[in-house]
C-alpha positions in Angstrom: 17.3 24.1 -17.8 16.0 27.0 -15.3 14.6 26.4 -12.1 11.4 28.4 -12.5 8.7 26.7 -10.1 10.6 24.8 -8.9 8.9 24.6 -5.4 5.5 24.5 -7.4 7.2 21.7 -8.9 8.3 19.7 -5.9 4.5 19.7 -4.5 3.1 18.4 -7.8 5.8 15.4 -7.7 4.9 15.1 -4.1 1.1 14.9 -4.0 -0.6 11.4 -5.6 -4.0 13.2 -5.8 -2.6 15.8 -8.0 -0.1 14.8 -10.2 -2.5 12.5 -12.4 -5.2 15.4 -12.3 -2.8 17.9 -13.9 -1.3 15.1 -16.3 -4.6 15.7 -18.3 -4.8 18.2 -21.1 -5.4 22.2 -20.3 -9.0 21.3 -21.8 -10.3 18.9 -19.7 -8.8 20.4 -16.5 -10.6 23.5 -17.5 -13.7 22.1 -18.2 -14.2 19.4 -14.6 -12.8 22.6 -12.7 -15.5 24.5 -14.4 -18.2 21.8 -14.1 -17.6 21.1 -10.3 -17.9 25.1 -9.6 -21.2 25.0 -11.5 -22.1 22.2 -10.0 -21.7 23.3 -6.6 -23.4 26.7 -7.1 -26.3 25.8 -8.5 -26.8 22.5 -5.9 -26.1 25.1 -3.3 -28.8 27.7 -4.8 -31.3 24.8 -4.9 -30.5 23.9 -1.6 -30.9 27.4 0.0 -34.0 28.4 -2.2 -35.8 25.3 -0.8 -34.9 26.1 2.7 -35.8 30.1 2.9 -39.4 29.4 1.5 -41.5 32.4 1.9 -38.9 34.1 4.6 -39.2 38.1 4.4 -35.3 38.1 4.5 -34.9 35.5 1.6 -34.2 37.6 -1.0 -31.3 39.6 1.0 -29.9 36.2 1.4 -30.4 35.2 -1.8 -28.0 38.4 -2.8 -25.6 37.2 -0.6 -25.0 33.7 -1.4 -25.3 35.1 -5.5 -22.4 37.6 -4.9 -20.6 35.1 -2.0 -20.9 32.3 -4.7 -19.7 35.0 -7.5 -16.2 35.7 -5.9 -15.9 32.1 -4.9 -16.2 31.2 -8.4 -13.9 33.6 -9.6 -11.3 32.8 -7.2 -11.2 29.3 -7.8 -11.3 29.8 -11.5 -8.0 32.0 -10.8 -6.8 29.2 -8.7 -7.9 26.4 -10.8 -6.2 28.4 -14.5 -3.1 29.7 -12.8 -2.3 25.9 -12.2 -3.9 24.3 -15.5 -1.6 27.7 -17.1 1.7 27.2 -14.9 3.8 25.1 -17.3 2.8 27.3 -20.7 3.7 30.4 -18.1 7.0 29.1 -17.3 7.9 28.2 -20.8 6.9 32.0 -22.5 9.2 33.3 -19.6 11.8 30.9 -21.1 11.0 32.4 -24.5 11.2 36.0 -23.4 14.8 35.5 -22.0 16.0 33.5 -25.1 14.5 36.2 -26.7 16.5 38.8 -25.2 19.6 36.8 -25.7 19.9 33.7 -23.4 20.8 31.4 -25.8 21.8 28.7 -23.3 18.5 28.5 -22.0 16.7 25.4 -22.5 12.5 25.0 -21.3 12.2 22.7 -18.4 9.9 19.4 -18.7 8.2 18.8 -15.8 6.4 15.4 -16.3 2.7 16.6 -15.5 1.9 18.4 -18.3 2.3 16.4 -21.8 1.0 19.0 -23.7 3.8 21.8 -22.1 6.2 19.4 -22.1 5.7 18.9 -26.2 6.2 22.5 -26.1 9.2 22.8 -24.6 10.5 19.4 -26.4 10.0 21.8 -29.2 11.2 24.5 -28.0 14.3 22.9 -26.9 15.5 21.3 -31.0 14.0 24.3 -32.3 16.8 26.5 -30.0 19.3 23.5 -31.0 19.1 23.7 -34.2 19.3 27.8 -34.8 22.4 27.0 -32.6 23.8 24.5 -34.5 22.6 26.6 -37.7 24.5 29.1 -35.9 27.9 27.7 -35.4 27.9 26.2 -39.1 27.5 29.9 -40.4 30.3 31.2 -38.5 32.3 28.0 -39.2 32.0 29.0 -42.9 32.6 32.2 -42.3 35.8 32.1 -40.7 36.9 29.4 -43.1 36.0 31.4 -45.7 38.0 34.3 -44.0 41.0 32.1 -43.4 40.9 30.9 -47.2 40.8 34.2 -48.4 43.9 35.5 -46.4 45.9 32.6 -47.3 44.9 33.1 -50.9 45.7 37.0 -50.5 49.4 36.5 -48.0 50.6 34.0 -51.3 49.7 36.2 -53.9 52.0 39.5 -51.7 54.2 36.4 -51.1 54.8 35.0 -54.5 54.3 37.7 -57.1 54.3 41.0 -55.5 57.3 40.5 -53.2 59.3 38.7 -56.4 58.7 42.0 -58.0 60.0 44.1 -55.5 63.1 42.0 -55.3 63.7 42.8 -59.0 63.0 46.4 -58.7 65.5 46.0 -55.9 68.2 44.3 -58.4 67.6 46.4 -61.0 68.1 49.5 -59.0 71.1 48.2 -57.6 72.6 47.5 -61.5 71.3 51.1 -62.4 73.1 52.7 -59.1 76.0 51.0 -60.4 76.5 52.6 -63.5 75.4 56.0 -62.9 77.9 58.5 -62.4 76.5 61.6 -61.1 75.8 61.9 -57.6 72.5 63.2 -57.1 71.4 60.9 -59.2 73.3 58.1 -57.3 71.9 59.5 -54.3 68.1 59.4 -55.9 68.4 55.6 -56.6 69.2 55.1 -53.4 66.8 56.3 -51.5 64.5 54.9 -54.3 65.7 51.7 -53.1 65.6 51.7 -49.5 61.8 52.8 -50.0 61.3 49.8 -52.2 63.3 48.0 -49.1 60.9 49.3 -46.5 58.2 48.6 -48.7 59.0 44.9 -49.5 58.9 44.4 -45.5 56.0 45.8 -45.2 54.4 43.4 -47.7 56.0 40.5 -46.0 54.9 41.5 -42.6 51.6 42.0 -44.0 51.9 38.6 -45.6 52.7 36.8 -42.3 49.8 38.9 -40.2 47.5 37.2 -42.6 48.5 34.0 -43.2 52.0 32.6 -41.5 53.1 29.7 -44.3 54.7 28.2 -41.0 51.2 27.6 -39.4 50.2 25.5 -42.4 53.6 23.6 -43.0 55.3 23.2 -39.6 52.2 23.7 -37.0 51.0 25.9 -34.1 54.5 26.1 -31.8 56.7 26.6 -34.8 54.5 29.6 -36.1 53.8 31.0 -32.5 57.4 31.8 -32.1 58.7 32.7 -35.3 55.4 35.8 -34.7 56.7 36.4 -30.7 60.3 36.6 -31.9 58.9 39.4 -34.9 56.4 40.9 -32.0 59.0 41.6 -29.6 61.2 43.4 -31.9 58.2 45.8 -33.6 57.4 46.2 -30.1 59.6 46.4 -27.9 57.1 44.5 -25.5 59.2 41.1 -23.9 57.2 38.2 -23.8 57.7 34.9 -22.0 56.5 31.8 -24.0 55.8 28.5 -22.6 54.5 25.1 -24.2 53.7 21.5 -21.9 51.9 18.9 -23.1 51.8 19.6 -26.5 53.6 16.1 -28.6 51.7 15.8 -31.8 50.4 18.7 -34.3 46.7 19.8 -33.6 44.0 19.5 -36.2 44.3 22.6 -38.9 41.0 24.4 -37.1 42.5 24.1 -33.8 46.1 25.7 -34.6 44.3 27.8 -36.5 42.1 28.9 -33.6 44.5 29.0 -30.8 46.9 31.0 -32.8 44.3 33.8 -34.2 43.5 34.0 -30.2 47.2 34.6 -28.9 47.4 36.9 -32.2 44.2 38.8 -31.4 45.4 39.1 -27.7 48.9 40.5 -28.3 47.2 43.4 -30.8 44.8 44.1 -28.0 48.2 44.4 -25.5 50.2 46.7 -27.5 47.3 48.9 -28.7 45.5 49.5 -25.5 47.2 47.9 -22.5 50.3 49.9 -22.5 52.0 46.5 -21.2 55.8 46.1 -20.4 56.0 41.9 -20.1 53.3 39.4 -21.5 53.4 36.1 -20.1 52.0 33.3 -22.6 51.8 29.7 -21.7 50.3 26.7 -23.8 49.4 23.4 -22.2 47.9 21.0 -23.1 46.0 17.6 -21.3 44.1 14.7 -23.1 40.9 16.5 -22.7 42.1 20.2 -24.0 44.5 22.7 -24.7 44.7 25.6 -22.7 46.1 29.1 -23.9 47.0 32.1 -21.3 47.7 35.0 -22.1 48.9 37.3 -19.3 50.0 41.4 -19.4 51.4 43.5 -16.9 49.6 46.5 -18.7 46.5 49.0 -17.5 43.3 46.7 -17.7 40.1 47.4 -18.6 36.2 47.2 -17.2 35.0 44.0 -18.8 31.5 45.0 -18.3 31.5 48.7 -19.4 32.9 47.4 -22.9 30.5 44.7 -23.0 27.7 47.6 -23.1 29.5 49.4 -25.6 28.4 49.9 -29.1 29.8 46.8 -31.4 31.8 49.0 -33.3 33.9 49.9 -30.1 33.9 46.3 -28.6 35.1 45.3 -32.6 37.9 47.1 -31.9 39.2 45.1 -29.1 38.6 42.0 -31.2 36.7 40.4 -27.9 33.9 38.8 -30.1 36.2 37.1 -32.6 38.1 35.7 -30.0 34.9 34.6 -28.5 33.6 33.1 -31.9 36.8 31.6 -32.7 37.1 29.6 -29.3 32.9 28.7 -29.9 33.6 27.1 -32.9 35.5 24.1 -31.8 32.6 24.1 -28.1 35.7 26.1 -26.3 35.4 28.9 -23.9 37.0 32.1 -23.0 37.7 34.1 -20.3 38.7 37.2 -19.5 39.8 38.1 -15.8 40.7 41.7 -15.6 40.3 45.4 -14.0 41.8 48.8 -14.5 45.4 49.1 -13.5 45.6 45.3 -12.3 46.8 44.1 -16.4 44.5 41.8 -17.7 44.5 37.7 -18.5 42.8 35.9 -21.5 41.9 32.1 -20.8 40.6 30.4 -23.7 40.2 26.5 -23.1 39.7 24.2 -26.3 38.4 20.9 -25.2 40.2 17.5 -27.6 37.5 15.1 -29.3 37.4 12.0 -30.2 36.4 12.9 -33.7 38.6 15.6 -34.6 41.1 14.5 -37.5 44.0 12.4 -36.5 46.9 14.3 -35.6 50.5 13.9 -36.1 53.9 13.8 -34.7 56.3 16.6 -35.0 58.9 15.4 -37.1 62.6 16.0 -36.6 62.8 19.1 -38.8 60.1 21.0 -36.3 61.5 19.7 -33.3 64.8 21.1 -34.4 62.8 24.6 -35.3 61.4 24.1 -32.0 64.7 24.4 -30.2 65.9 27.1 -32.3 63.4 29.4 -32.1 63.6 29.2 -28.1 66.9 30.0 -28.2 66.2 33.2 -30.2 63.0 33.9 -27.5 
């Protein structure tokens, strides 16, 4: 809702005399305004014609009262239209800023038009169903996203890291029995690519799709990626986790965990960051993630206006879509040289799939992995 008119508004609702005048249709307004104008200027002409008989002056003063009566007319016309017009006025001002991206706007209904008020009834599902349209899209599309990199981290997983394990053995069989030395030397540094490579695949695995985030849940996965994070690096991060008893529906941890992911690239490719602070808690109305750096900070609004390839490359509007999806928000609070903080707050419905208990397996993985952190 906007507050456009709302004064004008307030003095419709006020005024008895009014209020079931302008409840009529644009028409008919129009056409009594219209009709009581004409009807006064020409009773008025009759009037005066009657009255300056044969004067010498009369047709000076018939000039007058023409022109006189002319602007009257016109100015009461404005008058009369720029109420009758108010509501349809107020709405295409609502149309132009939804038009030039307020998608949160909605048309007010005043009551005293029905006609405006159909319009802006309309208006108003119309809006709520692109949005909805909207947020179904993206839905898929991340899905879609999500299924693919699952699909493409088992396939690295399962066949192509398998192969470079037996590359591995059989290098290490054919280092065995070779004799010469440069050739024992070759195979070895044949190997230790095949070694690097092999992590690289697995690393590349995990960034996609953690197997953990599937089969254990959101703090299991989250820790096992800080404790590999920290070491690549070389960044210390603090994580903490209240509130948080049962396993979250697959699209939250999913979510939550491509935010704190998204936000810890963004720290150690621009922020420059020494200490991240990370902290997940959760209430029975949402979960909350935090992500705090010590690092450089950045003008919100200068990236904002930056071309979408640039602001793509801080990975701002997937956050922002992600944390959309499921009606959350996200904040950013931050400003150059003052390290930055990412707030995204994912609120818990009543309709999201039941959820379950961690069993004793995670809670054990739980207290491992916070050793190790």
């Amino acid at each position: 809702m906007v507050d456009t008119g709302t004064k004008y508004e307030e003095v419709i609702q006020s005024n008895r005399l009014l209020k079931p005048l302008l409840a009529l249709p644009v028409f008919y307004k129009v056409l009594i305004a219209n009709s009581l104008i004409i009807f006064v200027g020409a009773t008025g002409g009759t009037w005066l014609a009657s009255q300056l008989g044969r004067s010498p002056s009369a047709p000076t003063i018939l000039i007058i009262f023409v022109t006189v009566g002319w602007l009257v007319s016109v100015a009461l016309n404005f008058v009369v239209l720029q109420i009758a017009f108010r509501p349809l006025m107020d709405l295409g001002k609502v149309m132009s800023r939804v038009q030039a991206g307020e998608r949160s706007l909605r048309a007010p209904q005043t009551g005293t038009d029905p006609e405006a008020d159909q319009l802006a009834c309309t208006l108003n599902m119309m809006l709520e169903a692109i949005n909805d349209a909207n947020r179904q899209r993206a839905t898929q599309i991340i899905n879609a996203q999500e299924e693919e990199r699952k699909r493409i981290a088992r396939e690295l997983h399962d066949e192509t890291s398998q192969v470079l394990t037996s590359l591995l053995i059989s290098l290490a069989v054919v280092e065995e029995s070779v004799t010469s030395k440069e050739a024992h030397d070759r195979i070895a540094e044949t190997r230790m690519l095949a070694h690097q490579t092999l992590r690289a695949i697995r690393s590349i695995s995990i960034d996609l799709r953690p197997s953990a985030l599937d089969d254990l849940g959101l703090l299991p996965a989250l820790r096992w990626y800080l404790k590999e994070y920290q070491q690549k690096m070389n960044i210390e991060v603090d994580f903490q986790a209240t509130g948080i008893k049962e396993r979250l529906s697959a699209e939250m941890e999913t979510v939550l965990y491509r935010i704190v992911q998204e936000a810890l690239t963004n720290v150690a490719k621009h922020a420059q960051a020494r200490h991240v602070q990370i902290v997940l808690k959760g209430t029975p109305e949402a979960i909350t993630a935090t992500i705090s750096d010590d690092g450089r900070g950045f003008n919100v609004d200068k990236l904002q206006k930056a071309p979408g390839q640039e602001r793509g490359g801080w990975g701002l509007v997937g956050m922002y879509e992600r944390a959309q999806l499921l009606e959350g928000t996200l904040d950013i609070e931050t400003s150059p040289g003052k390290g930055t903080t990412i707030s995204a707050r994912i609120p818990l419905h009543t309709n999201q799939p039941e959820t379950e208990p961690y069993t004793e397996q995670e809670q054990k993985l739980h207290k491992v992995t916070t050793k190790h952190n």
